[in-house]
N, C-alpha and C positions, 0 to 999 in steps of 0.2 A: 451884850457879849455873853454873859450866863445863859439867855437863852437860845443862842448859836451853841455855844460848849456843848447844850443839851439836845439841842436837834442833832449835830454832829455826833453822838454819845450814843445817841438811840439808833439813828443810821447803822453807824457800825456795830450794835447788838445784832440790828435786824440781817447785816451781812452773814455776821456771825452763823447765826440761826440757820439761816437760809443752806449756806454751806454745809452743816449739821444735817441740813432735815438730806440736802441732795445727797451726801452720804448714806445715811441713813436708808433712799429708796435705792442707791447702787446696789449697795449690801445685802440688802432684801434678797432671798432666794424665791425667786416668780417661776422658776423653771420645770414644770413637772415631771415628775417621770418616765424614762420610757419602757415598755413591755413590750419583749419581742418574742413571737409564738413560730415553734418550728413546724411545720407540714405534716401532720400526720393524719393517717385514717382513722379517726377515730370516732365510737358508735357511743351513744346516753341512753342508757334506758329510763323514760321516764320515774321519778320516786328515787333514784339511783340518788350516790352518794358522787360531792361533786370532785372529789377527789380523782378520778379517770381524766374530767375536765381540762386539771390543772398538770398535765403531762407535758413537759414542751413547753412552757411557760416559764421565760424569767422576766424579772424586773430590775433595773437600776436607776440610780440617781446622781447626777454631780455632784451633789453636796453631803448625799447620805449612803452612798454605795450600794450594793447589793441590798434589794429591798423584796426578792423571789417570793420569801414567805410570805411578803406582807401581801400577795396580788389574790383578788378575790372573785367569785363569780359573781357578776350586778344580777344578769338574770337573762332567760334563754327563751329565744322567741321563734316560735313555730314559722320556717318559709314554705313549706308544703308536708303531704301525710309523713314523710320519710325523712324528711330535712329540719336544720335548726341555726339559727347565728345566739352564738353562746358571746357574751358582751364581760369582759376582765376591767378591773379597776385595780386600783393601787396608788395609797399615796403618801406623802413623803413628811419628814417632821415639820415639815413646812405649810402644812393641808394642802399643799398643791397636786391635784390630783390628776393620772396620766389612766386614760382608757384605751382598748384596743378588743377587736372581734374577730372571730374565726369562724366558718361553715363545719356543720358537725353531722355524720347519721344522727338522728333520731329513730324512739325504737316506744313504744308505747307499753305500759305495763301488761294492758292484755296481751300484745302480741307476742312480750316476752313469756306470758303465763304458759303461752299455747304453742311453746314451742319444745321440740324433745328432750324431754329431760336426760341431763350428763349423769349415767349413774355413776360416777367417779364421784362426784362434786356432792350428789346426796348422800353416798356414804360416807364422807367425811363431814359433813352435818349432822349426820347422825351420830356421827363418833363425838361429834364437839359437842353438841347438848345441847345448844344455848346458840340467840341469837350475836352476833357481833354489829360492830358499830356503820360495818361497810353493808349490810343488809339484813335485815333483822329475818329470822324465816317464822310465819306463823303456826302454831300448833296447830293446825288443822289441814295445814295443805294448800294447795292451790287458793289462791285470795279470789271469793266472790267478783262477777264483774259489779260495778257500781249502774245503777241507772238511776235517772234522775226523777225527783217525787213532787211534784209540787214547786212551787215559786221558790223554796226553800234549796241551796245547794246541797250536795252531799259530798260528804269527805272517808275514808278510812284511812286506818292503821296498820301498815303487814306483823302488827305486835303491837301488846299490851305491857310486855314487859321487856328490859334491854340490861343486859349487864356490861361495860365497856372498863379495862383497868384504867390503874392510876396513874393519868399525863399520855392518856391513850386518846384517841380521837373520836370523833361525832360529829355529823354532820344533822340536823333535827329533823332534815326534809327527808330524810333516805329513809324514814320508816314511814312518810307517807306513800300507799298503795295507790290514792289518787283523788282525785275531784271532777264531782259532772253537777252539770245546772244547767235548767229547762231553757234558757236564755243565753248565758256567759260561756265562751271557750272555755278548754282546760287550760291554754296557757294565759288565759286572762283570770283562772282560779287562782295557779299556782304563786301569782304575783300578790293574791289576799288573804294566802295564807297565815295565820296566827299561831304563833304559840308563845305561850305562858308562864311564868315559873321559872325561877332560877338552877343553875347549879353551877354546880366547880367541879372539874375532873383534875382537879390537882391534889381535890380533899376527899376522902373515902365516904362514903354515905349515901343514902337515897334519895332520890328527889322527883318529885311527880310534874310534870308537863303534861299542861293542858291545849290542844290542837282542835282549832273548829278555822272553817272561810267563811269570807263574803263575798255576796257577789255585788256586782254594777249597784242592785235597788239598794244595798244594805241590809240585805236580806244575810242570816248567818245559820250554820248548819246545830247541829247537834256536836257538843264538843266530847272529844276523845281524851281518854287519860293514857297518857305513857310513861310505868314506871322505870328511872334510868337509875339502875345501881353502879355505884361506883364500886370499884374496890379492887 
C-alpha cells in the first residue's frame, strides 16, 4: 500500500510539473518583431552615415511596443553598380529577433567625390570648422581615390580627428572613405571592417579608435587612428 501511496504521489508531482512547464512555454514570448519600411527614394553614398537608411522605418512588438529606436542596419549588399538591398534587424526583450529589406540607390564614394560641388553647403563647412558625426570633411580636400597595393587590402579615413557633442550621435563607418583589395569586393570589405577602442558619448573626453580590414586570406590592412572628442 505505501508503495501505491508513492507511485500515486509522484504521478501526480509529475502532473503537476508538466502543467507548469506547458504554462511556462504558453507564456514564453516566441513572437518577433515586426518592421515596417515605407517607399521611399532613397540614395547611400558609400562611407555615408546610416542614418538616411533609417528614414521610413518603424518597429513594434506585442509584448514590448514601439521598438523604432531599437531597429538597425545588419548590412548592405551591392545588386548592381547603382543599386543595393539594405537588410534592418531589431529585436525585442525577448531576443526574438524580427528582419526586413528594402532596395535603395547606391552611389560610390568616388562618384560622390566627382560630382559638383554645392557652394552653399562648402561654405557652411567652412563656417563650422570642424568635422560633424554625419560626415566628417578632411583637411585637405577631395579624399585620394584608393587603389589596391598588393595581397594586402587597403582602407582610409575622410579624418583623422572628429568632434561630436554630448548624447550626440556617431556612426564609426561614416568616416570611412573606403576599402579596395586586389581580390575582395568592396561590399565584401565593408562586412570586415574593424574597429577598436571604446568610448562613451554620454561622458565628455577623448577617445582614440583604431580602423584597419580583412580580406577573404586574412590578409589586414595598415590600421588608421581616429581621434573622437567628445564634449
Amino acid at each position: 500500500m505505501k508503495h501505491r501511496g508513492l507511485t500515486i504521489a509522484l504521478a501526480g508531482g509529475c502532473v503537476v510539473l508538466g502543467v507548469i512547464a506547458a504554462f511556462l512555454t504558453v507564456s514564453q514570448d516566441t513572437t518577433p518583431p515586426e518592421i515596417k519600411i515605407e517607399e521611399r527614394d532613397i540614395t547611400y553614398t558609400e562611407g555615408d552615415s546610416y542614418e538616411g537608411l533609417l528614414e521610413g522605418v518603424s518597429a513594434s512588438d506585442k509584448a514590448d511596443g514601439d521598438l523604432t529606436s531599437e531597429v538597425f542596419v545588419n548590412k548592405i549588399v551591392l545588386t548592381d553598380e547603382h543599386a543595393a538591398v539594405v537588410y534592418y534587424g531589431v529585436m525585442d526583450e525577448s531576443n526574438n529577433v524580427g528582419m526586413a529589406r528594402r532596395r535603395v540607390n547606391y552611389k560610390t564614394a568616388e562618384e560622390a567625390a566627382n560630382e559638383p560641388a554645392d557652394d552653399s553647403a562648402a561654405d557652411a563647412a567652412g563656417e563650422a570648422g570642424e568635422g560633424t558625426a554625419d560626415g566628417a570633411v578632411p583637411a585637405g580636400g577631395e579624399p585620394t581615390p584608393l587603389e589596391a597595393n598588393g595581397p594586402r587590402p587597403v582602407m582610409a579615413l575622410t579624418a583623422e580627428q572628429l568632434t561630436v557633442p554630448v548624447r550626440g550621435e556617431f556612426d564609426p563607418l561614416s568616416v570611412v572613405q573606403g576599402a579596395v583589395d586586389d581580390k575582395d569586393s568592396m561590399e565584401m570589405l565593408y562586412q570586415n571592417i574593424h574597429v577598436d577602442g571604446e568610448y562613451n558619448l554620454n561622458t565628455p573626453g577623448v577617445y582614440e579608435l583604431r580602423y584597419y580590414v580583412t580580406d577573404s586570406d586574412g590578409n589586414a590592412s595598415d590600421p588608421h587612428i581616429l581621434t573622437l572628442t567628445v564634449e
